[in-house]
PDB file of N, H, CA, C and O in Angstrom:
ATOM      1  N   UNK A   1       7.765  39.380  -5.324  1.00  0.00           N
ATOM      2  CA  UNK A   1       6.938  38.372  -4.707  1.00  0.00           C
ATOM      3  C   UNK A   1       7.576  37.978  -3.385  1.00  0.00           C
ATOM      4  O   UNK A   1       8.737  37.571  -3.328  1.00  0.00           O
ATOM      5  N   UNK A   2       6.884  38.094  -2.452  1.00  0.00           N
ATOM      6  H   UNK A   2       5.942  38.424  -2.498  1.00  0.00           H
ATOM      7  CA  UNK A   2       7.281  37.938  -0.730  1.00  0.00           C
ATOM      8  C   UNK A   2       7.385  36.529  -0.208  1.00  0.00           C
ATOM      9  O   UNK A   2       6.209  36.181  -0.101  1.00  0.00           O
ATOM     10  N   UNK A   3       8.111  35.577   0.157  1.00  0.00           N
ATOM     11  H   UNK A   3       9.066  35.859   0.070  1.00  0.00           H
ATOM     12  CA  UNK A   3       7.967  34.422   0.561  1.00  0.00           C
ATOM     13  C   UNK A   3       7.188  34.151   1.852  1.00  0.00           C
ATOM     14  O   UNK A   3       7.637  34.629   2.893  1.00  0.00           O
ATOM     15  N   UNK A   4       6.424  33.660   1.871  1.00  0.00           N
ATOM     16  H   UNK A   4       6.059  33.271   1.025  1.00  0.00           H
ATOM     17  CA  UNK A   4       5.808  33.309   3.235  1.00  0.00           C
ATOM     18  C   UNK A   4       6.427  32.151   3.740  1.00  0.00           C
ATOM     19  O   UNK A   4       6.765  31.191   3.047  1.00  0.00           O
ATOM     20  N   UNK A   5       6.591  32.268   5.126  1.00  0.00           N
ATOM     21  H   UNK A   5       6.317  33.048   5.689  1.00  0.00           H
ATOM     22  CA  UNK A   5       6.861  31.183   6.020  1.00  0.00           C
ATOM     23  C   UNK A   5       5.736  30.133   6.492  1.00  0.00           C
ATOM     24  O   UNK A   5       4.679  30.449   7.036  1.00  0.00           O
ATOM     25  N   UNK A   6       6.117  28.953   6.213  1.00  0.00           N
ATOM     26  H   UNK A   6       6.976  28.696   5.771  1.00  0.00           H
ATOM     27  CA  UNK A   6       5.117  27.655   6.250  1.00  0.00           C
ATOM     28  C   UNK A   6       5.469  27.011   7.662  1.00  0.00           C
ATOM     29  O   UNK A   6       6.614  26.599   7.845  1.00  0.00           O
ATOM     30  N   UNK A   7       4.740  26.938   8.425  1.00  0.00           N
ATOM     31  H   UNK A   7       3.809  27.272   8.277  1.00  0.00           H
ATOM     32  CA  UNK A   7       4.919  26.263   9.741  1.00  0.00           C
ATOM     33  C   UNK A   7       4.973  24.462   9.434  1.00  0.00           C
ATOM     34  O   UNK A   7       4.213  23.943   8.616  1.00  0.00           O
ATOM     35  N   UNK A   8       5.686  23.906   9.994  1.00  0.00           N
ATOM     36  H   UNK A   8       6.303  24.328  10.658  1.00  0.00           H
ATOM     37  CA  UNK A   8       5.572  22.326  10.030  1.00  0.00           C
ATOM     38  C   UNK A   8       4.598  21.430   9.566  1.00  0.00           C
ATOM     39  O   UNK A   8       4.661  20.540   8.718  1.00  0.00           O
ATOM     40  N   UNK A   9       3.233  22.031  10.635  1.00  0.00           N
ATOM     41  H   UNK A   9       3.183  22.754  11.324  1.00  0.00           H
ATOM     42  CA  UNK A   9       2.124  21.261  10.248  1.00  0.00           C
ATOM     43  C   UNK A   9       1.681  21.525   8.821  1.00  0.00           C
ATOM     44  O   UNK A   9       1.345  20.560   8.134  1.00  0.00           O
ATOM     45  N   UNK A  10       1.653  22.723   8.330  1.00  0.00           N
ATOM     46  H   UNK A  10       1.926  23.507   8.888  1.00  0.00           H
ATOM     47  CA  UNK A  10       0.640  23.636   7.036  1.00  0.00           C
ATOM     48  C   UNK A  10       1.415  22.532   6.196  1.00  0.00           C
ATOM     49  O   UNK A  10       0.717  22.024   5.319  1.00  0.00           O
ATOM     50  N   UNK A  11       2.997  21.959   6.305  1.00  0.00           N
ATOM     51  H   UNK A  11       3.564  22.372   7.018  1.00  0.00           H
ATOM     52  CA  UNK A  11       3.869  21.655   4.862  1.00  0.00           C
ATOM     53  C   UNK A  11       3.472  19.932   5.161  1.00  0.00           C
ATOM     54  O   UNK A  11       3.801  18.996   4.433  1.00  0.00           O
ATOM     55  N   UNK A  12       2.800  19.864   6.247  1.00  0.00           N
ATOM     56  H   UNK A  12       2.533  20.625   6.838  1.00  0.00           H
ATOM     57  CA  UNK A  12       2.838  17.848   6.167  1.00  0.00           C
ATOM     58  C   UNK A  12       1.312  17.391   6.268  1.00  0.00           C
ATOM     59  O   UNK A  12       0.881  16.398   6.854  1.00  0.00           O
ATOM     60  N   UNK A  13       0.502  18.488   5.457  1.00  0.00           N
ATOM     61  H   UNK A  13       0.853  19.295   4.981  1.00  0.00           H
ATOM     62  CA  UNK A  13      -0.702  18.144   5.947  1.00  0.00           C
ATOM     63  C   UNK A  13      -0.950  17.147   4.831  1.00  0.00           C
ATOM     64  O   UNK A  13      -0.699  17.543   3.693  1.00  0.00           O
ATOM     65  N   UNK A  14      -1.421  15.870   4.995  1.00  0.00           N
ATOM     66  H   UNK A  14      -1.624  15.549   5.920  1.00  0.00           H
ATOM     67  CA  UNK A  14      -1.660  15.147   3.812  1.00  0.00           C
ATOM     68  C   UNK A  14      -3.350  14.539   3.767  1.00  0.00           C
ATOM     69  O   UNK A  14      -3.844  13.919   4.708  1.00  0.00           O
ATOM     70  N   UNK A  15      -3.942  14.797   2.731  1.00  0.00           N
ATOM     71  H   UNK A  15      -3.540  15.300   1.966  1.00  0.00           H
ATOM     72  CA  UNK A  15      -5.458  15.050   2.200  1.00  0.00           C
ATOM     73  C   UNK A  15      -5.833  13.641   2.767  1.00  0.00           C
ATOM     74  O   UNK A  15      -4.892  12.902   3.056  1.00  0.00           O
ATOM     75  N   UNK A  16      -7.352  13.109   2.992  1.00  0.00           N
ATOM     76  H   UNK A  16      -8.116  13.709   2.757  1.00  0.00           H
ATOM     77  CA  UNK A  16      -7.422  12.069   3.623  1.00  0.00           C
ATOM     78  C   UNK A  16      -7.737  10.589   2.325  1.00  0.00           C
ATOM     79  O   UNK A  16      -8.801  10.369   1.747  1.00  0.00           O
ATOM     80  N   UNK A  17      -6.930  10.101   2.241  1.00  0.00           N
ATOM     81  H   UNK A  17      -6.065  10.280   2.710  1.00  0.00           H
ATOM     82  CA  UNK A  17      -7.199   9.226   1.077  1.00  0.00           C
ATOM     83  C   UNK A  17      -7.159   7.865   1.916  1.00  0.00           C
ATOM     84  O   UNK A  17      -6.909   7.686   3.108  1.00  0.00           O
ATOM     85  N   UNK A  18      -7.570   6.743   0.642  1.00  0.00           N
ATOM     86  H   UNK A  18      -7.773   6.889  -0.326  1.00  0.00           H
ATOM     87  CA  UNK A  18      -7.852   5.390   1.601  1.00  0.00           C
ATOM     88  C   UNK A  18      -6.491   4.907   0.405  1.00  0.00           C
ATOM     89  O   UNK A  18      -6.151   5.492  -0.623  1.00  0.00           O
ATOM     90  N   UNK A  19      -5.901   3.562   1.058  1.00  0.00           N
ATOM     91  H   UNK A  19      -6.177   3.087   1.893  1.00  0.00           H
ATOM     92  CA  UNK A  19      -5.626   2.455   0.637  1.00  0.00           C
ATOM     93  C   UNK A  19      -4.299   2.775  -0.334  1.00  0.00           C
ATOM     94  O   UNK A  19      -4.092   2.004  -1.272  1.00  0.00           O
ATOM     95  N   UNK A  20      -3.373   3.944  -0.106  1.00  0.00           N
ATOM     96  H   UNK A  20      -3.542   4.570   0.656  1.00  0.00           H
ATOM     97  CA  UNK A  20      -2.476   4.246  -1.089  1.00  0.00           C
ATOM     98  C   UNK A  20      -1.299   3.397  -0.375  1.00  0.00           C
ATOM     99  O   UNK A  20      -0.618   2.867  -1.253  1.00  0.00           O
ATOM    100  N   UNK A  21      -0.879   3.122   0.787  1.00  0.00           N
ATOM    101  H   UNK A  21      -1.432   3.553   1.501  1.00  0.00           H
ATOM    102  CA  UNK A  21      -0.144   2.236   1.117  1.00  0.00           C
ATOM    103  C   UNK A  21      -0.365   0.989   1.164  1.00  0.00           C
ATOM    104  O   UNK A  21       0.557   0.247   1.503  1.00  0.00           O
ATOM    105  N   UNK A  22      -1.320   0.592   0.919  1.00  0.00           N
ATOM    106  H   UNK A  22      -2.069   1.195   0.643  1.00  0.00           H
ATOM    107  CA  UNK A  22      -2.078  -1.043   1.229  1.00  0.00           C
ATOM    108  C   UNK A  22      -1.710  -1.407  -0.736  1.00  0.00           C
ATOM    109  O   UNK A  22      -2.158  -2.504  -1.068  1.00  0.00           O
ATOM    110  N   UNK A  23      -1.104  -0.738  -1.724  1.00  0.00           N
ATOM    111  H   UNK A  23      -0.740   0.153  -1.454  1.00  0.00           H
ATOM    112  CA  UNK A  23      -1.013  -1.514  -2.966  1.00  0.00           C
ATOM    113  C   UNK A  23       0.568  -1.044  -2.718  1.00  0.00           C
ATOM    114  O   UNK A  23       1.139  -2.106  -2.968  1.00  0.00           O
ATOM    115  N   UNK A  24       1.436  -0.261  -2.436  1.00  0.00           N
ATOM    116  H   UNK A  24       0.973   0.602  -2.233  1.00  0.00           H
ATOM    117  CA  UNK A  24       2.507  -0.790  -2.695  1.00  0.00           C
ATOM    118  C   UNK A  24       3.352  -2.057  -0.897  1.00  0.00           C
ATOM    119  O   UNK A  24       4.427  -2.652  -0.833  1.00  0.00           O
ATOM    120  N   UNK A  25       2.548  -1.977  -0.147  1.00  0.00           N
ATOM    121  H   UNK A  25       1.674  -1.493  -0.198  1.00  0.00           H
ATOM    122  CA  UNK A  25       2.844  -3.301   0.572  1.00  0.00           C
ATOM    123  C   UNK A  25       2.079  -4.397   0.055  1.00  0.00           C
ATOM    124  O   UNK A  25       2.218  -5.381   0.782  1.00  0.00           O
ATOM    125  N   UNK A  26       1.016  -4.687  -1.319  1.00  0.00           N
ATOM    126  H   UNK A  26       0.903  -3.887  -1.909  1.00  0.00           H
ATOM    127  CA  UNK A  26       1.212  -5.605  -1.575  1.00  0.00           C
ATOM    128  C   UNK A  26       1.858  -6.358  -2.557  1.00  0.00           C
ATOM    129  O   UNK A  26       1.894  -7.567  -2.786  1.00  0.00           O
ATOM    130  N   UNK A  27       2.556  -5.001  -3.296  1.00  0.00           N
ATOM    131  H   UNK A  27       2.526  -4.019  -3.110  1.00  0.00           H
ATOM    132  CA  UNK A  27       3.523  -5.449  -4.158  1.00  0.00           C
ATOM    133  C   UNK A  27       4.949  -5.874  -3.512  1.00  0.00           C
ATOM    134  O   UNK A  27       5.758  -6.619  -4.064  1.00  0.00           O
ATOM    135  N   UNK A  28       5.134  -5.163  -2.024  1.00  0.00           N
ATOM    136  H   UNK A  28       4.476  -4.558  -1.576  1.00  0.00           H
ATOM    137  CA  UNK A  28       5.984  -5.656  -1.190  1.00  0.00           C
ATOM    138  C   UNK A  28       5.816  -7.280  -0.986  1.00  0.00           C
ATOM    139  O   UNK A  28       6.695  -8.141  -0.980  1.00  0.00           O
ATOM    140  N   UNK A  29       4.797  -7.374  -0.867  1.00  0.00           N
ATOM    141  H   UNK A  29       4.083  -6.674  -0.872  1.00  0.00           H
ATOM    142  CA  UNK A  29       4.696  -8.713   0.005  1.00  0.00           C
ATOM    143  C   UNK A  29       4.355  -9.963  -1.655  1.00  0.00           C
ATOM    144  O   UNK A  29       4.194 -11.183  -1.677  1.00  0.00           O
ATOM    145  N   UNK A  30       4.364  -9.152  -2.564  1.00  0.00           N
ATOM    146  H   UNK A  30       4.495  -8.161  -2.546  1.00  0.00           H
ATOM    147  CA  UNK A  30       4.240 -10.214  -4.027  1.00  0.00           C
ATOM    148  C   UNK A  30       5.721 -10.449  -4.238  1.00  0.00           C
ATOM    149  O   UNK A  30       6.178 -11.513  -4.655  1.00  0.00           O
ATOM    150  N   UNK A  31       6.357  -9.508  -3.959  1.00  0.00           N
ATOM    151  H   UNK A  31       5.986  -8.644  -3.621  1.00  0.00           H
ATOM    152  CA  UNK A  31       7.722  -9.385  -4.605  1.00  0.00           C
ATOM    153  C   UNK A  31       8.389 -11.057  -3.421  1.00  0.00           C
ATOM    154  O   UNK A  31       8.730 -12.192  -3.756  1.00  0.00           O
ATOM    155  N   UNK A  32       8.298 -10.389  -2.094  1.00  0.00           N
ATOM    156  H   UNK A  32       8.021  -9.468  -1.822  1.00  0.00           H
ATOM    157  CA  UNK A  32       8.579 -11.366  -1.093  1.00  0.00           C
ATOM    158  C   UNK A  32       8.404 -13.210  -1.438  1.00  0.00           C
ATOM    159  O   UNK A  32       9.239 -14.086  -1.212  1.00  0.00           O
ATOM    160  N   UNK A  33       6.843 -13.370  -2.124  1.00  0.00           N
ATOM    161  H   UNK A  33       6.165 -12.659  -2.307  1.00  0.00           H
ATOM    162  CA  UNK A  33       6.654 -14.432  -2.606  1.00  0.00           C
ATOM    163  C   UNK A  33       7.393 -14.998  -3.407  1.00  0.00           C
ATOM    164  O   UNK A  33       7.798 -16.159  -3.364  1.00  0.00           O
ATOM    165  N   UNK A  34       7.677 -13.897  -4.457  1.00  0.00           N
ATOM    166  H   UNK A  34       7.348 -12.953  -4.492  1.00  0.00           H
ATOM    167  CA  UNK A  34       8.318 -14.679  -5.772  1.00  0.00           C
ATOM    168  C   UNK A  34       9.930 -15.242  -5.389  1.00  0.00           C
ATOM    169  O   UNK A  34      10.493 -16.235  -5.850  1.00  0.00           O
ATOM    170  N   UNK A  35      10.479 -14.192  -4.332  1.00  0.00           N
ATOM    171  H   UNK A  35      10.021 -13.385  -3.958  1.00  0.00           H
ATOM    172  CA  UNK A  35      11.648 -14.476  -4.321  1.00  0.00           C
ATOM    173  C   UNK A  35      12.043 -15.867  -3.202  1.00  0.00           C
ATOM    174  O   UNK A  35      13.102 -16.474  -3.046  1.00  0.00           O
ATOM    175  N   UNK A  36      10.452 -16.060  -2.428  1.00  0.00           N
ATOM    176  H   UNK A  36       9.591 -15.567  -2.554  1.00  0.00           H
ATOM    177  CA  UNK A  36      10.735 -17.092  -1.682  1.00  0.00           C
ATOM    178  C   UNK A  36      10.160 -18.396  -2.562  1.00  0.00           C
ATOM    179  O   UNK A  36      10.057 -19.571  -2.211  1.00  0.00           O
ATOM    180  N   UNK A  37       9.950 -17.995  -3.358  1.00  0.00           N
ATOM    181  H   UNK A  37      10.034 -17.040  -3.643  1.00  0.00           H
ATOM    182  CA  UNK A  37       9.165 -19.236  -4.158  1.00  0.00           C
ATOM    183  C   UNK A  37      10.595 -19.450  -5.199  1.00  0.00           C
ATOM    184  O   UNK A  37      10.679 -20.675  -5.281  1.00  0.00           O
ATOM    185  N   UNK A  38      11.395 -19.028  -5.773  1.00  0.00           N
ATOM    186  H   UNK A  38      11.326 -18.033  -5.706  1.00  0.00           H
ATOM    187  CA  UNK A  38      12.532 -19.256  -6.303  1.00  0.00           C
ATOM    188  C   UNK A  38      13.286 -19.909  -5.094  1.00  0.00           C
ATOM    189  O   UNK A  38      13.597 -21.099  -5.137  1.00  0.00           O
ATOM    190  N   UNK A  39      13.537 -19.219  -4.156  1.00  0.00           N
ATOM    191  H   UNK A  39      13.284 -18.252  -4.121  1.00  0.00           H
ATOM    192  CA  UNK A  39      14.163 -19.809  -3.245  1.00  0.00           C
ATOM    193  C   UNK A  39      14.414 -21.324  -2.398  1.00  0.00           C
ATOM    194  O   UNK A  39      15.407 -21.796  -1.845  1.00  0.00           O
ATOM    195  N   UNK A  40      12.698 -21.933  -2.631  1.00  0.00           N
ATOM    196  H   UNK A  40      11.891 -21.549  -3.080  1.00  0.00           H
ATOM    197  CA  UNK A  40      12.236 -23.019  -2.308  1.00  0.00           C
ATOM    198  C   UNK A  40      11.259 -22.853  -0.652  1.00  0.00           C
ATOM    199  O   UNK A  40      10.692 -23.774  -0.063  1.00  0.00           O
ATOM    200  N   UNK A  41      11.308 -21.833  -0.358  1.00  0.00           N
ATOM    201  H   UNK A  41      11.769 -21.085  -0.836  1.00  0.00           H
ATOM    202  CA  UNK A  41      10.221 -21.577   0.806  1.00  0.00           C
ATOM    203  C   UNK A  41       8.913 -21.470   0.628  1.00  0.00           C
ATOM    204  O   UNK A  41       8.251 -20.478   0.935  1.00  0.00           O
ATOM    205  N   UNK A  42       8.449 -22.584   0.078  1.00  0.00           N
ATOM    206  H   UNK A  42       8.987 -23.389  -0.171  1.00  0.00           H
ATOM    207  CA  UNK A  42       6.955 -22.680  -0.238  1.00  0.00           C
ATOM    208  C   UNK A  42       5.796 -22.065   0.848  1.00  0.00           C
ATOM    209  O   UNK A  42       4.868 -21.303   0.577  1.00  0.00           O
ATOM    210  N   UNK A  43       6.138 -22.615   2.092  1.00  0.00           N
ATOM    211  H   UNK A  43       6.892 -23.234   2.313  1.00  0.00           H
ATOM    212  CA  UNK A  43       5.492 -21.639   3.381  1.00  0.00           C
ATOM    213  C   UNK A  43       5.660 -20.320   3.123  1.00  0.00           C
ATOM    214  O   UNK A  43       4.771 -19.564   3.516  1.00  0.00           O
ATOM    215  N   UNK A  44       6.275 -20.022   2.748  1.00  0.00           N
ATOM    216  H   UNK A  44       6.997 -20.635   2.429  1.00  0.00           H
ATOM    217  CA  UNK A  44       6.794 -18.165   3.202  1.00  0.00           C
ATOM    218  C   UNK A  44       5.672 -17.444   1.873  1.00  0.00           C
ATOM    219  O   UNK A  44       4.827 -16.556   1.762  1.00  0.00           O
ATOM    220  N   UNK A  45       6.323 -18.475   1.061  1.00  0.00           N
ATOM    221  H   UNK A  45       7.010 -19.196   1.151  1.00  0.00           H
ATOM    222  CA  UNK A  45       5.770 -17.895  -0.623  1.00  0.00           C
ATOM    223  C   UNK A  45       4.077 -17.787  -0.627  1.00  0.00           C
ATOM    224  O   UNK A  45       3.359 -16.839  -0.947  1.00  0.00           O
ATOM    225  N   UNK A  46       3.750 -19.077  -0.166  1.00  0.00           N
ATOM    226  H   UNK A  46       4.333 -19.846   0.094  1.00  0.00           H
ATOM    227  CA  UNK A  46       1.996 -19.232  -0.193  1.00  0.00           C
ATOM    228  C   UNK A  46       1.557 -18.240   0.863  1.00  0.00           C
ATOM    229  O   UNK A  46       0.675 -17.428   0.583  1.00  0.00           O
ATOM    230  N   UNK A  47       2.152 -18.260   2.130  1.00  0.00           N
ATOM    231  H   UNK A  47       2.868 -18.919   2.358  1.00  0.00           H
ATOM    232  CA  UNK A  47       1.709 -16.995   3.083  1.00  0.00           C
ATOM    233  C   UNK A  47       1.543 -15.392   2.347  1.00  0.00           C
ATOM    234  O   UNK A  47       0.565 -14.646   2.290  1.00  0.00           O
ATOM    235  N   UNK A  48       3.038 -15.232   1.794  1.00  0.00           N
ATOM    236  H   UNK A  48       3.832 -15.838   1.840  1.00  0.00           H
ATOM    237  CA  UNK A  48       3.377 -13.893   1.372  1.00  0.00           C
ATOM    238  C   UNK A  48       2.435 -13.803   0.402  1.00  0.00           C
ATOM    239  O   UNK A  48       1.614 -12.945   0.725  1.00  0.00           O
ATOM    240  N   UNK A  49       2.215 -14.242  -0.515  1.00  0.00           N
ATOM    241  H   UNK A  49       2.883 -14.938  -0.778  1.00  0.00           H
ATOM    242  CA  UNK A  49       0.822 -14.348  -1.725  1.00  0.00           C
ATOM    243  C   UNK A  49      -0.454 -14.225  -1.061  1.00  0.00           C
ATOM    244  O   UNK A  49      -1.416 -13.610  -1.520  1.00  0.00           O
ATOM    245  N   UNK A  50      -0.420 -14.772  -0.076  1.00  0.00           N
ATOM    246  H   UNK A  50       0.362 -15.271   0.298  1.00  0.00           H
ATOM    247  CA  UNK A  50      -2.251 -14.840   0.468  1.00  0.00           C
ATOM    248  C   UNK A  50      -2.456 -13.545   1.322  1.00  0.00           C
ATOM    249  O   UNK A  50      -3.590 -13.126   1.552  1.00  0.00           O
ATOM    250  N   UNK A  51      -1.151 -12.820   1.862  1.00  0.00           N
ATOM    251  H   UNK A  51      -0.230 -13.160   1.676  1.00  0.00           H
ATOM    252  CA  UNK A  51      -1.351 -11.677   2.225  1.00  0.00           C
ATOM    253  C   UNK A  51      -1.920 -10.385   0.954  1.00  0.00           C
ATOM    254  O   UNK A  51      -2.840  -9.595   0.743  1.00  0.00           O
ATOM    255  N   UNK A  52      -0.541 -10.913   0.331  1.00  0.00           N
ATOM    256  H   UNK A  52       0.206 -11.555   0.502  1.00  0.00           H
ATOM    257  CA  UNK A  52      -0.721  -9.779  -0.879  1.00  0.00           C
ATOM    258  C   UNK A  52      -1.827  -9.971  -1.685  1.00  0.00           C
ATOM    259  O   UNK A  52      -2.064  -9.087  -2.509  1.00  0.00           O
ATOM    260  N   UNK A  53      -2.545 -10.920  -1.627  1.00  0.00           N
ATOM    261  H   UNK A  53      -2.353 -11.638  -0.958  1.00  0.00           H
ATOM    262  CA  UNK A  53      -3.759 -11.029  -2.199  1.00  0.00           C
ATOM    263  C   UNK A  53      -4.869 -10.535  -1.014  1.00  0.00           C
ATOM    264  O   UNK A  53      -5.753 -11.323  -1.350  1.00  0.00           O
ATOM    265  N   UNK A  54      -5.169 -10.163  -0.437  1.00  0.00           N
ATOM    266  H   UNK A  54      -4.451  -9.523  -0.164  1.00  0.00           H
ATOM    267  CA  UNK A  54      -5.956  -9.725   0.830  1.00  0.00           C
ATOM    268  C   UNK A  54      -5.344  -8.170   0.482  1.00  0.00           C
ATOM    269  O   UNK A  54      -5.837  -7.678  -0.533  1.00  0.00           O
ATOM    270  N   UNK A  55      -4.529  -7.494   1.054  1.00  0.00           N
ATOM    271  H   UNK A  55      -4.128  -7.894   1.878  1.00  0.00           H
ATOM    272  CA  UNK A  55      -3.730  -6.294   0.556  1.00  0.00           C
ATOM    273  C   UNK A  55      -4.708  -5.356  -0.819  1.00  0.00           C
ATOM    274  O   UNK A  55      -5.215  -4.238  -0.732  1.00  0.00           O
ATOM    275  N   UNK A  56      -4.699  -6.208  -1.879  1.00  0.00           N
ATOM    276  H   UNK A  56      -4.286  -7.117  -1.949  1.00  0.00           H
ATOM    277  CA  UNK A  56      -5.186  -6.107  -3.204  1.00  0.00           C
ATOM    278  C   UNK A  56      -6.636  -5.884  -3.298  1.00  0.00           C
ATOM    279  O   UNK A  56      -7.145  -4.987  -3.969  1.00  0.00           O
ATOM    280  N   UNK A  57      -7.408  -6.925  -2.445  1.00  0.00           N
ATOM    281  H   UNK A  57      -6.995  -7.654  -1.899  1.00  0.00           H
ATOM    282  CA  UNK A  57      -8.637  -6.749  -2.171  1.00  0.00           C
ATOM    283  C   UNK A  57      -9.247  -5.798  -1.427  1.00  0.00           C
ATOM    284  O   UNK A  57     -10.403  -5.389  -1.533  1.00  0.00           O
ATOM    285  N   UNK A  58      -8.342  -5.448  -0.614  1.00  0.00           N
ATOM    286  H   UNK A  58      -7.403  -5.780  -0.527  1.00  0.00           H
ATOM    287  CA  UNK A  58      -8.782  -4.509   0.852  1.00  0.00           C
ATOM    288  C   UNK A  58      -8.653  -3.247  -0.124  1.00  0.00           C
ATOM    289  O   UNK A  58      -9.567  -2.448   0.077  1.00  0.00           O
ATOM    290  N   UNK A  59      -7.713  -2.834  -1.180  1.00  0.00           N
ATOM    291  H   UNK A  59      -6.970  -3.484  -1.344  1.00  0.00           H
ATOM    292  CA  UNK A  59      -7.270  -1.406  -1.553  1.00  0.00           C
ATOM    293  C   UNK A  59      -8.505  -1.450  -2.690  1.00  0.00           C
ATOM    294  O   UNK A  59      -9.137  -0.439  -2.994  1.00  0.00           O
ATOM    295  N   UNK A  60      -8.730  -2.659  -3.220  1.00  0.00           N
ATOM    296  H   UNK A  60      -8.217  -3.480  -2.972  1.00  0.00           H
ATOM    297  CA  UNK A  60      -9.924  -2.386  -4.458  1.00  0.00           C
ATOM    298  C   UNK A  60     -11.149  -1.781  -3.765  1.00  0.00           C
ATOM    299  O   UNK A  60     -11.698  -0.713  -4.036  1.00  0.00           O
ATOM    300  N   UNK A  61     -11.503  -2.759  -2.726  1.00  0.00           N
ATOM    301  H   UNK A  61     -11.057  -3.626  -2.506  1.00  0.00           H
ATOM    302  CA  UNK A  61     -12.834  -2.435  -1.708  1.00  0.00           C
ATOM    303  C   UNK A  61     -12.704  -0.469  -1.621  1.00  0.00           C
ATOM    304  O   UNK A  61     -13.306   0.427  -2.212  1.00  0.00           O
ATOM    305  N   UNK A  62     -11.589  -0.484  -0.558  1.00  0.00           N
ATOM    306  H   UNK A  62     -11.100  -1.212  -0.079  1.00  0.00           H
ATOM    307  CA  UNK A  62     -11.638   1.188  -0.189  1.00  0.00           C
ATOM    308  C   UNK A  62     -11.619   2.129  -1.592  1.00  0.00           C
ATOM    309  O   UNK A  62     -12.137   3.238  -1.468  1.00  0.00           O
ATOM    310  N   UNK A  63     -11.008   1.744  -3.055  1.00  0.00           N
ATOM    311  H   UNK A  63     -10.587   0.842  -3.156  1.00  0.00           H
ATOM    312  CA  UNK A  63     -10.880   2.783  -3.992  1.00  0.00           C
ATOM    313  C   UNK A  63     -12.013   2.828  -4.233  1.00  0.00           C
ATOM    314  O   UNK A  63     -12.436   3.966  -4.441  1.00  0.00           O
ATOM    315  N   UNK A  64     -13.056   1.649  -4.328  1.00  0.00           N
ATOM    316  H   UNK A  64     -12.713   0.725  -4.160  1.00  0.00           H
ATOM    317  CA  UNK A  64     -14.406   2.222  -5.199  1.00  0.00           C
ATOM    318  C   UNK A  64     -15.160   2.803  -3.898  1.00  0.00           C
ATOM    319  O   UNK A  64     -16.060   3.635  -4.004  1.00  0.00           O
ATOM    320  N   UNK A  65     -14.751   2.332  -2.756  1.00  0.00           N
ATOM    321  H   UNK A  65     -14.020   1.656  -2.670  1.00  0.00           H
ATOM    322  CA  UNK A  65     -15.783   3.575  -1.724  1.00  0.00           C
ATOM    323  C   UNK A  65     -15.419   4.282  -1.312  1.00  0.00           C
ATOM    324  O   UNK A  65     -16.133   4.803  -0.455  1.00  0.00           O
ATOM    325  N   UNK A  66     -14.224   4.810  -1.522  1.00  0.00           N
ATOM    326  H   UNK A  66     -13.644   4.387  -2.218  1.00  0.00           H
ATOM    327  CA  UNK A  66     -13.662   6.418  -1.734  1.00  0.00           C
ATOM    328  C   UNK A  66     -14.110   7.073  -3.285  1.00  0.00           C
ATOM    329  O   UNK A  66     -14.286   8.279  -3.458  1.00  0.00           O
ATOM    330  N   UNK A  67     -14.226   6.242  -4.147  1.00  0.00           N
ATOM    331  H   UNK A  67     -14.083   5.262  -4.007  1.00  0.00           H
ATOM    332  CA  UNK A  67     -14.743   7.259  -5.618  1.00  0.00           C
ATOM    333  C   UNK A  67     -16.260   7.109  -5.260  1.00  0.00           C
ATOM    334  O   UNK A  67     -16.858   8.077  -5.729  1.00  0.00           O
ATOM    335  N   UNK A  68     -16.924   6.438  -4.745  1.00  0.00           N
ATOM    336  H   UNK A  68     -16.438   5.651  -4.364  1.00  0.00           H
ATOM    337  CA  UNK A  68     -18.591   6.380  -4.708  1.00  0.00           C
ATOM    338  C   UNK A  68     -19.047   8.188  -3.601  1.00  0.00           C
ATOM    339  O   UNK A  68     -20.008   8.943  -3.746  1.00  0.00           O
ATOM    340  N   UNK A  69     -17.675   8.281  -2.445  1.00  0.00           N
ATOM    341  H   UNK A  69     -16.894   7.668  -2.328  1.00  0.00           H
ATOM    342  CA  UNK A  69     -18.093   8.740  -1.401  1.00  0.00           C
ATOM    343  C   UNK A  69     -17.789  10.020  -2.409  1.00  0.00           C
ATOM    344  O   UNK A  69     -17.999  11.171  -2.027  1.00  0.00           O
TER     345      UNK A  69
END
């Protein structure tokens, strides 16, 4: 069996999907909350939550209209 040589682009081509980074930055930005909400940074915590809740919504929206499409 002969190995073929893969040029750069052929090995980084990545398929077009929606919203696969938008759920683990909002587990980024949940994690952020909790630890500022232990912390006592109620600003930081309620911000970081209202992002990651937007984050959550935006990736639900795009999964069901990427499975509809």
């Amino acid at each position: 069996m002969a190995l073929t040589s893969v040029t750069l682009t052929e090995a980084t081509r990545i398929p077009l999907q929606f919203g696969g980074d938008l759920i683990e930055l909002a587990i980024l930005f949940l994690i952020l909350a909790v630890i500022a909400g232990i912390a006592g940074a109620s600003g930081v915590a309620g911000l970081s939550m209202t992002i990651a809740k937007w984050l959550v919504i935006l990736f639900v929206v795009l999964a069901i209209i990427t499975f509809v499409l």
